[in-house]
Backbone atoms as SQL, in Angstrom:
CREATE TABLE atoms (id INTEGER PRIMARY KEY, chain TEXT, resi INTEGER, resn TEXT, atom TEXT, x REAL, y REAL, z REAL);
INSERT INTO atoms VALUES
  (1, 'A', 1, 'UNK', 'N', -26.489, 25.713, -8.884),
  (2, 'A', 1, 'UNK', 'CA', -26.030, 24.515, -8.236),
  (3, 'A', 1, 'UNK', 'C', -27.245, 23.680, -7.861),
  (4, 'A', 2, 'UNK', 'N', -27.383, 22.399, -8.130),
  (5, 'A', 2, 'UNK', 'CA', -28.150, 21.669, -7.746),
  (6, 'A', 2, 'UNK', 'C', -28.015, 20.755, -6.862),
  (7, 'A', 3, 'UNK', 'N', -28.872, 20.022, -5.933),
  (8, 'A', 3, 'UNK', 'CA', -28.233, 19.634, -4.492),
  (9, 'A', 3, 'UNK', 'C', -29.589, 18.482, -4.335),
  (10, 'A', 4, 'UNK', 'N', -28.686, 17.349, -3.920),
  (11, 'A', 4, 'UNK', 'CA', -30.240, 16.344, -4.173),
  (12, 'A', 4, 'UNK', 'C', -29.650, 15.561, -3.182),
  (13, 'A', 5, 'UNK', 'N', -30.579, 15.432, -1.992),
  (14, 'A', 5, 'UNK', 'CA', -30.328, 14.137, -1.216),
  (15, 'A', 5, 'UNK', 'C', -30.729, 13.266, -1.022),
  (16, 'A', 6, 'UNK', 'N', -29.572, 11.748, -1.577),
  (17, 'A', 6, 'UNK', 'CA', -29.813, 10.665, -2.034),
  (18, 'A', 6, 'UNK', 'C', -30.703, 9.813, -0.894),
  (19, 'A', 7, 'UNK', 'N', -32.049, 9.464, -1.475),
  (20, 'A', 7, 'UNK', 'CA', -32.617, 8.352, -0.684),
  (21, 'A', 7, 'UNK', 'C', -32.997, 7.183, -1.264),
  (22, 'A', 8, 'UNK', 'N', -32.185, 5.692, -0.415),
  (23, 'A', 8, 'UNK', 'CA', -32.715, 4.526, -1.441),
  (24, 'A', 8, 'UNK', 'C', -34.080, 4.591, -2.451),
  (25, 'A', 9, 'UNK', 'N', -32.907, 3.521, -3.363),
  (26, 'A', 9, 'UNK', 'CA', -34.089, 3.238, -4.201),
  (27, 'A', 9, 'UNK', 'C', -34.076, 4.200, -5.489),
  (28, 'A', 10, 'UNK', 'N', -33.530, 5.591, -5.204),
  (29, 'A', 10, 'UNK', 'CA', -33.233, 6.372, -6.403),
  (30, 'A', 10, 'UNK', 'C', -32.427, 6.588, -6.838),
  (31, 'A', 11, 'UNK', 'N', -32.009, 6.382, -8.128),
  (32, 'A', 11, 'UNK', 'CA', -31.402, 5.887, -9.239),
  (33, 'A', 11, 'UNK', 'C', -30.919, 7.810, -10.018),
  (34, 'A', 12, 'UNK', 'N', -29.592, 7.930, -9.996),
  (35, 'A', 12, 'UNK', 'CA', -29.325, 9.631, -10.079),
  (36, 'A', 12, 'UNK', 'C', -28.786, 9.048, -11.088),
  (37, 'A', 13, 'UNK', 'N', -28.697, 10.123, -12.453),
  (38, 'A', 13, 'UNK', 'CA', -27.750, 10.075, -13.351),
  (39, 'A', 13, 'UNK', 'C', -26.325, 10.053, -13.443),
  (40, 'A', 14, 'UNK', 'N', -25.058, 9.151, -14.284),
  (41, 'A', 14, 'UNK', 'CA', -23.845, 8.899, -14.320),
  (42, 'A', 14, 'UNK', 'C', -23.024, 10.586, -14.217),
  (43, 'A', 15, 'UNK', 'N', -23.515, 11.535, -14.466),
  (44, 'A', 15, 'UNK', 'CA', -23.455, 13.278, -14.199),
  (45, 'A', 15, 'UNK', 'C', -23.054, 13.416, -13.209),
  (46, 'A', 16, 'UNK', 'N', -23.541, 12.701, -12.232),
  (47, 'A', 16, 'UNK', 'CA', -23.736, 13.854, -10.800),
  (48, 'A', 16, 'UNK', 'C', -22.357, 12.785, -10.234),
  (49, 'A', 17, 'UNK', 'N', -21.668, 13.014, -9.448),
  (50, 'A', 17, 'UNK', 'CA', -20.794, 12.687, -8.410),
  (51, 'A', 17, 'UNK', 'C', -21.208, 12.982, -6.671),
  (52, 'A', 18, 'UNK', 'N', -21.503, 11.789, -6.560),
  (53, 'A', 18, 'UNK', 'CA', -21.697, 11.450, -5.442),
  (54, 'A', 18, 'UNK', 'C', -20.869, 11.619, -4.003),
  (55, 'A', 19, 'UNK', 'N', -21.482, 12.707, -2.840),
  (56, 'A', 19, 'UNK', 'CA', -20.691, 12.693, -1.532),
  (57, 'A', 19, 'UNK', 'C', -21.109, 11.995, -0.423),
  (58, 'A', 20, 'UNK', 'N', -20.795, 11.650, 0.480),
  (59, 'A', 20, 'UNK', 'CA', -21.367, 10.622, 1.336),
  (60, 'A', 20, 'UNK', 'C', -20.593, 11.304, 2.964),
  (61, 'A', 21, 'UNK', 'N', -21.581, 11.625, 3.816),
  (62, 'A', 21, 'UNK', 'CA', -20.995, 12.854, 4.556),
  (63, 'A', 21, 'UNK', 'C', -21.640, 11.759, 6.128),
  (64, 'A', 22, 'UNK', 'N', -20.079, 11.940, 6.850),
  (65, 'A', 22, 'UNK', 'CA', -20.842, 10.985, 8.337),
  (66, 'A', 22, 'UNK', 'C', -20.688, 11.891, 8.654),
  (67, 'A', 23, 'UNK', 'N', -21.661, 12.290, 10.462),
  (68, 'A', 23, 'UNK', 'CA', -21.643, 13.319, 11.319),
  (69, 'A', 23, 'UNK', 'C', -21.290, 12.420, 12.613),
  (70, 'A', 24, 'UNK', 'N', -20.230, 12.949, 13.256),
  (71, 'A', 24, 'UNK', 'CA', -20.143, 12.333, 14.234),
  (72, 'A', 24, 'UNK', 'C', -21.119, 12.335, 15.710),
  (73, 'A', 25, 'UNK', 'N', -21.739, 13.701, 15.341),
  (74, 'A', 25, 'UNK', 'CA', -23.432, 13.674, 16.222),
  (75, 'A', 25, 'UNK', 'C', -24.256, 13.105, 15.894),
  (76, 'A', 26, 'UNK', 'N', -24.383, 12.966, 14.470),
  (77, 'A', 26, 'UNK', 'CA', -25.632, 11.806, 14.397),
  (78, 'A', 26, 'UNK', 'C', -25.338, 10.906, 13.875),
  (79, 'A', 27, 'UNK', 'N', -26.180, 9.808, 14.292),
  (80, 'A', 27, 'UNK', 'CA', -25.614, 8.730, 14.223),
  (81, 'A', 27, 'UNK', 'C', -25.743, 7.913, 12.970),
  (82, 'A', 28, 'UNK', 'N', -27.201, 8.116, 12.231),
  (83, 'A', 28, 'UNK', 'CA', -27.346, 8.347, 11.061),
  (84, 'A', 28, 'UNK', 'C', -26.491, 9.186, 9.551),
  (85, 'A', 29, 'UNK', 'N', -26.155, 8.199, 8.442),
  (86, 'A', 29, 'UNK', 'CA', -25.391, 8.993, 7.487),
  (87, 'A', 29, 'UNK', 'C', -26.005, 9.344, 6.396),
  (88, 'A', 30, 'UNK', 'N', -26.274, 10.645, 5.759),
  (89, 'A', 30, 'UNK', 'CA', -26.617, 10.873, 4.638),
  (90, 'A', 30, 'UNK', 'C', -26.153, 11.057, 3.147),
  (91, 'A', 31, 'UNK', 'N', -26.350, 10.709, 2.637),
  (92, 'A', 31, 'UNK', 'CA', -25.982, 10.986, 0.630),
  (93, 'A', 31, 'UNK', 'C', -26.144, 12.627, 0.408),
  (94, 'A', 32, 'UNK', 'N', -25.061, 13.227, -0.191),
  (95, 'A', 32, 'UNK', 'CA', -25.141, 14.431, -0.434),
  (96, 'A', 32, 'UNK', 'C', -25.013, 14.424, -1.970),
  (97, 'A', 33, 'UNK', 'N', -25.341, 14.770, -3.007),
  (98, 'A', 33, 'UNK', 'CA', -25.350, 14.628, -4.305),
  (99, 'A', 33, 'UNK', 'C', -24.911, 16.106, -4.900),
  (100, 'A', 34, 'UNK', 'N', -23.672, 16.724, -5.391),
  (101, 'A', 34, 'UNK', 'CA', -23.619, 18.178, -5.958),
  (102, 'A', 34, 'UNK', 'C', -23.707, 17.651, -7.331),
  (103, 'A', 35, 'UNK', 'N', -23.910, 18.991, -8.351),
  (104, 'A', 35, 'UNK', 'CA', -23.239, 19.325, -9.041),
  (105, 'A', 35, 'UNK', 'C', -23.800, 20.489, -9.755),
  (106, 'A', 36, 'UNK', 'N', -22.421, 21.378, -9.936),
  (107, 'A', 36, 'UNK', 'CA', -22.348, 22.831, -10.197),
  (108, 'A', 36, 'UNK', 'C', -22.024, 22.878, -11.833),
  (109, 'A', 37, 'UNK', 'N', -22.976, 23.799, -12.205),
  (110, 'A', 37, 'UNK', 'CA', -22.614, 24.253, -13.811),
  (111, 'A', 37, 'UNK', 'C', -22.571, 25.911, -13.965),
  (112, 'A', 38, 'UNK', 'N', -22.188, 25.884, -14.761),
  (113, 'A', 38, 'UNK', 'CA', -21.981, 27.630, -15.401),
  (114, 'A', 38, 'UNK', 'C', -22.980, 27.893, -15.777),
  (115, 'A', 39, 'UNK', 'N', -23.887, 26.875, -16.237),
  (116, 'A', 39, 'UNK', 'CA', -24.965, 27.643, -17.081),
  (117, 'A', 39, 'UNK', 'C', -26.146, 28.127, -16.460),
  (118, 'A', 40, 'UNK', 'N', -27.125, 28.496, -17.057),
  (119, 'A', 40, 'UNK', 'CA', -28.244, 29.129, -16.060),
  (120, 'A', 40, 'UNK', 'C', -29.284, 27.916, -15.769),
  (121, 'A', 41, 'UNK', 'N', -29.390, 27.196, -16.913),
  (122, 'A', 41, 'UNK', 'CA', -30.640, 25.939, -16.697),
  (123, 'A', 41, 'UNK', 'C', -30.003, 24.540, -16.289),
  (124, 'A', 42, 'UNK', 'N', -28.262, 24.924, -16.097),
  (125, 'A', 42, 'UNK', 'CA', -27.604, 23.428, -15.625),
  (126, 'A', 42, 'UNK', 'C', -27.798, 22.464, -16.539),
  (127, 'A', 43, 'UNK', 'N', -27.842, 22.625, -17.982),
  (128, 'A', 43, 'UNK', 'CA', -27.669, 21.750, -19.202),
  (129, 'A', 43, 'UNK', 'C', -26.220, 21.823, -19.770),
  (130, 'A', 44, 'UNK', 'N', -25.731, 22.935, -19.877),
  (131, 'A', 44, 'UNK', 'CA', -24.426, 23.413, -20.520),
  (132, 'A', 44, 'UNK', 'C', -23.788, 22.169, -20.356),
  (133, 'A', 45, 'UNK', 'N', -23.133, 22.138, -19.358),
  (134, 'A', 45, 'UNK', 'CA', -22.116, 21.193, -18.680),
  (135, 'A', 45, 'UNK', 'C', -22.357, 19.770, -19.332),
  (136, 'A', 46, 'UNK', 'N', -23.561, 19.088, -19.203),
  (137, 'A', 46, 'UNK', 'CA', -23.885, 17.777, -19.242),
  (138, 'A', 46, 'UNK', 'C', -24.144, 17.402, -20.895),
  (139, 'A', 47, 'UNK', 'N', -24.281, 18.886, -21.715),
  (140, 'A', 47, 'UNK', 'CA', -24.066, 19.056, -23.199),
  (141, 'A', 47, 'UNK', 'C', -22.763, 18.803, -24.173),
  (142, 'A', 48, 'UNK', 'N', -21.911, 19.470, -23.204),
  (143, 'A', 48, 'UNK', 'CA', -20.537, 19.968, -23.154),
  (144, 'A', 48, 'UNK', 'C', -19.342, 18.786, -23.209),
  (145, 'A', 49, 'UNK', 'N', -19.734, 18.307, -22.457),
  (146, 'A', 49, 'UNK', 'CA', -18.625, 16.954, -22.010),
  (147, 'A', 49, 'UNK', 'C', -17.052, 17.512, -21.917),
  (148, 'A', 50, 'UNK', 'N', -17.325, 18.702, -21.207),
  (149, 'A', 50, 'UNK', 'CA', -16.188, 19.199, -21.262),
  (150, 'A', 50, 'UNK', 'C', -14.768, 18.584, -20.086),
  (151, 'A', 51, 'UNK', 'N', -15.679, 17.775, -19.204),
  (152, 'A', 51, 'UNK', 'CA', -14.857, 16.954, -18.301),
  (153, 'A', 51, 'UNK', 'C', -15.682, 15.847, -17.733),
  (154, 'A', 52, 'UNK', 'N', -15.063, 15.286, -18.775),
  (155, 'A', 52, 'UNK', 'CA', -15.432, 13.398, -18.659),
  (156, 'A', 52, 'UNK', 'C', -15.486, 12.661, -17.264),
  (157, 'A', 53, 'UNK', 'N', -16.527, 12.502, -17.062),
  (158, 'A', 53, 'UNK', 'CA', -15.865, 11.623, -15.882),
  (159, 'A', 53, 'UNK', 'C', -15.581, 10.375, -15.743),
  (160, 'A', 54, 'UNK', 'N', -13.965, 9.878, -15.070),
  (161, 'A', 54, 'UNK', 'CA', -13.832, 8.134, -15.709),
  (162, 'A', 54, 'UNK', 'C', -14.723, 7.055, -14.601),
  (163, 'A', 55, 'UNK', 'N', -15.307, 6.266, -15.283),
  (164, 'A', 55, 'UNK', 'CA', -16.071, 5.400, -15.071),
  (165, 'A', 55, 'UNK', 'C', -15.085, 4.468, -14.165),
  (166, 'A', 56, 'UNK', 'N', -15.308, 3.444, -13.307),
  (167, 'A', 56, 'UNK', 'CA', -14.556, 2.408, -12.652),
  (168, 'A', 56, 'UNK', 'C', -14.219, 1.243, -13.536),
  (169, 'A', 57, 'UNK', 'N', -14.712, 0.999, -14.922),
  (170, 'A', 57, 'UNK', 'CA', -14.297, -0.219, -15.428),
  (171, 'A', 57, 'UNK', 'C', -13.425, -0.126, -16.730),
  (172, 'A', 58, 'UNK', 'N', -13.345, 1.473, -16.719),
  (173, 'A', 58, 'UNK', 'CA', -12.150, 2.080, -17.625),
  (174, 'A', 58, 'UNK', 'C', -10.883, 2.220, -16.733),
  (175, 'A', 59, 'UNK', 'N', -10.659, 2.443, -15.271),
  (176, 'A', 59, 'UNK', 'CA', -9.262, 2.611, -14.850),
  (177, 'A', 59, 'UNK', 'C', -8.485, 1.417, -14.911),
  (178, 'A', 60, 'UNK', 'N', -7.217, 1.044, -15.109),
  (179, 'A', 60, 'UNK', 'CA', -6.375, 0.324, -15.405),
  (180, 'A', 60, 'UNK', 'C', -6.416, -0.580, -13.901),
  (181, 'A', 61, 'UNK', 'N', -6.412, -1.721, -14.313),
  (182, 'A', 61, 'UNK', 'CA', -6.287, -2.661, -12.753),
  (183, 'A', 61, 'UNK', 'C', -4.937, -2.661, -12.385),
  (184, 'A', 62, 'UNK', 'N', -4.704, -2.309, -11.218),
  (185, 'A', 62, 'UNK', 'CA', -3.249, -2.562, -10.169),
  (186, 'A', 62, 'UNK', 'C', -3.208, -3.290, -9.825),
  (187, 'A', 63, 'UNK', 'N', -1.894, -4.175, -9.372),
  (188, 'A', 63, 'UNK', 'CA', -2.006, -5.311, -8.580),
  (189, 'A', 63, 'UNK', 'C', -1.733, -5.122, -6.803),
  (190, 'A', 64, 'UNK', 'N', -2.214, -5.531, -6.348),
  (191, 'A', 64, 'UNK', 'CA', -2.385, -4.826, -4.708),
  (192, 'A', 64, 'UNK', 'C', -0.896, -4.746, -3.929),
  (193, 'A', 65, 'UNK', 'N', 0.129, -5.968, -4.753),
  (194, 'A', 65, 'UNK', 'CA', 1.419, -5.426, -4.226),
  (195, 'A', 65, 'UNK', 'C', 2.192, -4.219, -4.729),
  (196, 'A', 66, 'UNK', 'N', 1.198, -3.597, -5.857),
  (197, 'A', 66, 'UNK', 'CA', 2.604, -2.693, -6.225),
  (198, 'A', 66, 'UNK', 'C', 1.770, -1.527, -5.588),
  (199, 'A', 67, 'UNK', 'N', 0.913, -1.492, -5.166),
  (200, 'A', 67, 'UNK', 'CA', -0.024, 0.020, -4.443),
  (201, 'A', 67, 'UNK', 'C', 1.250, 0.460, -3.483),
  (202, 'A', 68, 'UNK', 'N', 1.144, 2.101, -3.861),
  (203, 'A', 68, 'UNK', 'CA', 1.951, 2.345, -2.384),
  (204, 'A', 68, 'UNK', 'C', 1.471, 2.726, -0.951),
  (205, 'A', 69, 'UNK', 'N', 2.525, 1.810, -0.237),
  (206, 'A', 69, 'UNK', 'CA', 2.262, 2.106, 1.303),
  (207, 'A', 69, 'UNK', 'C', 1.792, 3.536, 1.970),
  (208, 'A', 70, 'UNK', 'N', 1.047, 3.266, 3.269),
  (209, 'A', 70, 'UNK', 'CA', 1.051, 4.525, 3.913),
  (210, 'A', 70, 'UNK', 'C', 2.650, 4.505, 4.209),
  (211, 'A', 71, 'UNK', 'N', 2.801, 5.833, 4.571),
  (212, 'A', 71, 'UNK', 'CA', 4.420, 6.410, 4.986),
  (213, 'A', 71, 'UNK', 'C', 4.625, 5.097, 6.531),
  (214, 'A', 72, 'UNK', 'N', 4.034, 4.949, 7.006),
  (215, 'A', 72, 'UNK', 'CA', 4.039, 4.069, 8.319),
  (216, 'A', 72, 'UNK', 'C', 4.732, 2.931, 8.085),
  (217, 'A', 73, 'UNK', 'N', 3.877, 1.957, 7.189),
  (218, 'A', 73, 'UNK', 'CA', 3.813, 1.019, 7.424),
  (219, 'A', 73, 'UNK', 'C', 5.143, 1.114, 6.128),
  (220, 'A', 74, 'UNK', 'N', 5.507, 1.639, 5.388),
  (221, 'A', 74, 'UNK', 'CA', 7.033, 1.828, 4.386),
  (222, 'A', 74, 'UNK', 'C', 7.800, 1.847, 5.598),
  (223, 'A', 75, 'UNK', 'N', 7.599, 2.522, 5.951),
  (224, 'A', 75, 'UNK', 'CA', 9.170, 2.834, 6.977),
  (225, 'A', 75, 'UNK', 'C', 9.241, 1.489, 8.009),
  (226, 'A', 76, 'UNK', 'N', 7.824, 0.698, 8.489),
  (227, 'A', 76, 'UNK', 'CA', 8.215, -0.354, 9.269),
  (228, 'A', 76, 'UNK', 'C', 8.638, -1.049, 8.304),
  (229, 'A', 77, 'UNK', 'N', 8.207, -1.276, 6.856),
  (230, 'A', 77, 'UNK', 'CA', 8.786, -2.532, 6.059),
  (231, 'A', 77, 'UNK', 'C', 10.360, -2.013, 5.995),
  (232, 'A', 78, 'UNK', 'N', 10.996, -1.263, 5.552),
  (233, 'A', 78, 'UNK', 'CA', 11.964, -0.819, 5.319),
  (234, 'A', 78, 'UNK', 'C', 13.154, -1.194, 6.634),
  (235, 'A', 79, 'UNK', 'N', 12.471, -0.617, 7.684),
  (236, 'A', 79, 'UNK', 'CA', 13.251, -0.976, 9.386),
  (237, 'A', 79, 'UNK', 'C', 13.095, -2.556, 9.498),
  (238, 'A', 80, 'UNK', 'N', 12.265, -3.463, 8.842),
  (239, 'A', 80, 'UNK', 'CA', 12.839, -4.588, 8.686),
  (240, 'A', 80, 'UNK', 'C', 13.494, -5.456, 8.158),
  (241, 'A', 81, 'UNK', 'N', 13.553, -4.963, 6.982),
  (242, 'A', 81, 'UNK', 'CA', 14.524, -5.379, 5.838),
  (243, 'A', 81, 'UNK', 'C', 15.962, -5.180, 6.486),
  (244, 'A', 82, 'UNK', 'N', 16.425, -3.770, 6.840),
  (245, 'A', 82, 'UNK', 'CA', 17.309, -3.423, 7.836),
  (246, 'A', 82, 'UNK', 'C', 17.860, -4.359, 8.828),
  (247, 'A', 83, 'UNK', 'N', 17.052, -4.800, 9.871),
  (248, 'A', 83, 'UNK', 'CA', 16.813, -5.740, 10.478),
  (249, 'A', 83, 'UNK', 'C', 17.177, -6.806, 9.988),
  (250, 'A', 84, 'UNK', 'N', 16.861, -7.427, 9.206),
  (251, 'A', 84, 'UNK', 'CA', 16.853, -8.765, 8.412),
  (252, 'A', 84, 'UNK', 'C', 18.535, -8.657, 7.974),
  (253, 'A', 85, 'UNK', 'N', 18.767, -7.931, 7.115),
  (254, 'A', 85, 'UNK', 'CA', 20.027, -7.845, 6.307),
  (255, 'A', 85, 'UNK', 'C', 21.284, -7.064, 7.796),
  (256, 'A', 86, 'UNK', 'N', 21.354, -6.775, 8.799),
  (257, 'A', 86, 'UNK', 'CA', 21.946, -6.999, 10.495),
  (258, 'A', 86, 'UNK', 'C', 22.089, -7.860, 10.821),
  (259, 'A', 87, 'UNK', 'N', 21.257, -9.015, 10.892),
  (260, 'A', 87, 'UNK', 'CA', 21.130, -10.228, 11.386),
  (261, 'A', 87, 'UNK', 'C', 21.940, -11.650, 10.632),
  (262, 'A', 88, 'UNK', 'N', 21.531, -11.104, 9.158),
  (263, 'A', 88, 'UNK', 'CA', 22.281, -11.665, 8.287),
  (264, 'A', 88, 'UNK', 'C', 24.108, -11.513, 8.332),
  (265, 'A', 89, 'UNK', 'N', 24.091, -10.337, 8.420),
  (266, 'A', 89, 'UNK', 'CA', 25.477, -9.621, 8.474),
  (267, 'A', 89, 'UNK', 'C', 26.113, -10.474, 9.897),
  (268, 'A', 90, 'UNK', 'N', 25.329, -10.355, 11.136),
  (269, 'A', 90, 'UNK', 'CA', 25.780, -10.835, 12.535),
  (270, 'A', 90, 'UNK', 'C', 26.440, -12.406, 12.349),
  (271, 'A', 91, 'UNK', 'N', 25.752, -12.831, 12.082),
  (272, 'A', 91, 'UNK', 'CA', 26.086, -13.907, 11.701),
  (273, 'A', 91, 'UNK', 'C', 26.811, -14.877, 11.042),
  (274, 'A', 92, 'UNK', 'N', 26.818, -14.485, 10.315),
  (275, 'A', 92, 'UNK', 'CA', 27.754, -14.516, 9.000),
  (276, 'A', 92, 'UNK', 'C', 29.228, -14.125, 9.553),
  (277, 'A', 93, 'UNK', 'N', 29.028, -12.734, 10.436),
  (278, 'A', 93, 'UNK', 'CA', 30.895, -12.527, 11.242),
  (279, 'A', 93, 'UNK', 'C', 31.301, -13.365, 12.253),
  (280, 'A', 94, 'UNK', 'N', 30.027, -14.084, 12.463),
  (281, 'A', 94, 'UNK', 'CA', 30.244, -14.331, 13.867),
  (282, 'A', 94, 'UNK', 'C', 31.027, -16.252, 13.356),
  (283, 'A', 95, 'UNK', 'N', 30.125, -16.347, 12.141),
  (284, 'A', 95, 'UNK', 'CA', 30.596, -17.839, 12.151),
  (285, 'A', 95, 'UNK', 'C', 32.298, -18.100, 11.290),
  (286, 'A', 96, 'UNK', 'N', 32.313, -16.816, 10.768),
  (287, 'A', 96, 'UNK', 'CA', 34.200, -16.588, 10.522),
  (288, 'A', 96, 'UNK', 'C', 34.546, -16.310, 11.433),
  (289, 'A', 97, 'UNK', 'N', 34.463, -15.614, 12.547),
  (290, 'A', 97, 'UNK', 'CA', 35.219, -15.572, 14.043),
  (291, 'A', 97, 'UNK', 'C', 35.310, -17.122, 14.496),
  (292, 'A', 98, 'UNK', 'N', 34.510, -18.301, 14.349),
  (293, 'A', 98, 'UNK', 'CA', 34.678, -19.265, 14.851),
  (294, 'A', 98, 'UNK', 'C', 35.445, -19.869, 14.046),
  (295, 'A', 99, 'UNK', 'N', 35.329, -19.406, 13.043),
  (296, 'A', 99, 'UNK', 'CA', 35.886, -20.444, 11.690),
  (297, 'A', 99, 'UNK', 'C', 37.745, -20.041, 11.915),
  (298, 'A', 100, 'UNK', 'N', 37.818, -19.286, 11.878),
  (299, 'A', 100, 'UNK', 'CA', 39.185, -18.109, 12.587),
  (300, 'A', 100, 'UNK', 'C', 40.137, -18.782, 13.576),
  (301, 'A', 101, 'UNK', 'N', 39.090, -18.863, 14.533),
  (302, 'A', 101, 'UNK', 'CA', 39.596, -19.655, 16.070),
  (303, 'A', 101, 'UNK', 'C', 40.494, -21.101, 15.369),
  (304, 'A', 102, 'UNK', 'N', 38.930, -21.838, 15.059),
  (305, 'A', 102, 'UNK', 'CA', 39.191, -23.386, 14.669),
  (306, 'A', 102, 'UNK', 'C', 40.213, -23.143, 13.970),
  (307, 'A', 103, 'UNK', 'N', 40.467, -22.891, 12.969),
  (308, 'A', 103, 'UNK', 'CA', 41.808, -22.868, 12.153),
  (309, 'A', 103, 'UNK', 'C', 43.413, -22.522, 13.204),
  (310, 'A', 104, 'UNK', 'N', 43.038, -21.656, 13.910),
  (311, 'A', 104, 'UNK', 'CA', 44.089, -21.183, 14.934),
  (312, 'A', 104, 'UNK', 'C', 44.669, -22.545, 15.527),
  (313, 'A', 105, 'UNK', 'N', 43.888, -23.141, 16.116),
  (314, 'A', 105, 'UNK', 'CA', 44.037, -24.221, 17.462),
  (315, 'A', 105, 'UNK', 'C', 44.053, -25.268, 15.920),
  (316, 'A', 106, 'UNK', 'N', 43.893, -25.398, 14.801),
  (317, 'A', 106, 'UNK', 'CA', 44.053, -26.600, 14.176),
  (318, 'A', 106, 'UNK', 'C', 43.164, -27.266, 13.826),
  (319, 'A', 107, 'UNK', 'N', 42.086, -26.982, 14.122),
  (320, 'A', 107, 'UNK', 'CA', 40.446, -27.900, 14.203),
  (321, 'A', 107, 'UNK', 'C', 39.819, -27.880, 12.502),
  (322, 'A', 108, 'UNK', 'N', 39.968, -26.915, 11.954),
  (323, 'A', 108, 'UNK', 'CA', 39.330, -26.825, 10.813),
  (324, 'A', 108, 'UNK', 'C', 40.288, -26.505, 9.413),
  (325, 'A', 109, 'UNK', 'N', 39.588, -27.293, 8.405),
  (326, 'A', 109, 'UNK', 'CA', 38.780, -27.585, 8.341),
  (327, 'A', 109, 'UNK', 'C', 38.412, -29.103, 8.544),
  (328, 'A', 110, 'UNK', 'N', 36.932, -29.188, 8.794),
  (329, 'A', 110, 'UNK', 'CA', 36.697, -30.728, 9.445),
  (330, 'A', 110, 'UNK', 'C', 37.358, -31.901, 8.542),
  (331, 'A', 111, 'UNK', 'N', 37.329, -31.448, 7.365),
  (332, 'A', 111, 'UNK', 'CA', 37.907, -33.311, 6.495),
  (333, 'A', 111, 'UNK', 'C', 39.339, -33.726, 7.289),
  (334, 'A', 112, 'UNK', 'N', 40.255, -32.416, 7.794),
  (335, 'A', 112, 'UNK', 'CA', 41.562, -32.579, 8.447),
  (336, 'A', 112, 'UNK', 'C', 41.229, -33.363, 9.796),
  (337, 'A', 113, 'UNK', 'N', 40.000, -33.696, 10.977),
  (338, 'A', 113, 'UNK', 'CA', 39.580, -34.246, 11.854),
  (339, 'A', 113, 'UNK', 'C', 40.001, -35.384, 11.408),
  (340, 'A', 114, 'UNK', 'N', 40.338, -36.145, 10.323),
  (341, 'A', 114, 'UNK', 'CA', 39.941, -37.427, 9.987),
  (342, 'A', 114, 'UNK', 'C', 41.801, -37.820, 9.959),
  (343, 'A', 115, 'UNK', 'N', 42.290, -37.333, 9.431),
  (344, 'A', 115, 'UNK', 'CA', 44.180, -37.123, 9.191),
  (345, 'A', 115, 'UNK', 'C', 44.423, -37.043, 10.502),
  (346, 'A', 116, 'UNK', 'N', 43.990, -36.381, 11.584),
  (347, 'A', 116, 'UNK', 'CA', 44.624, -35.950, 13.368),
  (348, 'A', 116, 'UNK', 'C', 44.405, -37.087, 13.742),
  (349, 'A', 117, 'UNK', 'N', 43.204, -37.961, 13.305),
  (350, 'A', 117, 'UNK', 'CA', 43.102, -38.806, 14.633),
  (351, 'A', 117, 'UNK', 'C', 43.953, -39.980, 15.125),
  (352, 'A', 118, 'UNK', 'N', 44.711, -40.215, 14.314),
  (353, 'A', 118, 'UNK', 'CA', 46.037, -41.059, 15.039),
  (354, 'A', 118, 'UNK', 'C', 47.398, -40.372, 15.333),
  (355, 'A', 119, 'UNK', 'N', 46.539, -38.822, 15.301),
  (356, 'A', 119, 'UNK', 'CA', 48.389, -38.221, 15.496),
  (357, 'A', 119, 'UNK', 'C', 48.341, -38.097, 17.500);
């Protein structure tokens, strides 16, 4: 296993995978650099290409709305949609309950306001 800690300015080969380790005692953060091979001189592996590693300008671009949510912030979007489509619903009964009435007592619909007024 080889173990190299990264200090500016040095430039490590596309091989190694990079760790980056905070300590919450110190206040200072350091670069931790592994990487482990089977072989005895640590060439095998980097010979081998037996596990590729993907580069950042080979992964497929996402668009930031379709990423999924933390579980949190899903369930608040979700409890508002909820919300939204309640409110919708409230409303909507509430203005056939009036619509209901008016028809009862004679009031609606309004074009008939215009026929009452000389009765």
């Amino acid at each position: 296993m080889i173990i190299l800690f990264g200090v500016s300015g040095f430039k490590l080969p596309k091989s190694f995978s990079g760790v980056r380790l905070h300590m919450p005692v110190v206040k200072r953060s350091a670069s931790v650099v592994v990487k482990a091979s089977s072989d005895i001189d640590g060439t095998a592996a980097a010979n081998e290409g037996s596990e590729p590693l993907p580069d950042s300008k080979e992964e497929e671009v996402v668009p930031v709305d379709k990423l999924p949510l933390e579980s949190k912030l899903q369930k608040r979007l979700e409890q508002k949609k909820k919300m939204q489509l309640a409110k919708k619903i409230r409303l909507r009964r509430n203005q056939l309950v009036r619509k209901r009435k008016l028809r009862k007592k004679g009031r609606w619909p309004p074009s008939k306001m215009k026929k009452l007024k000389n009765v």
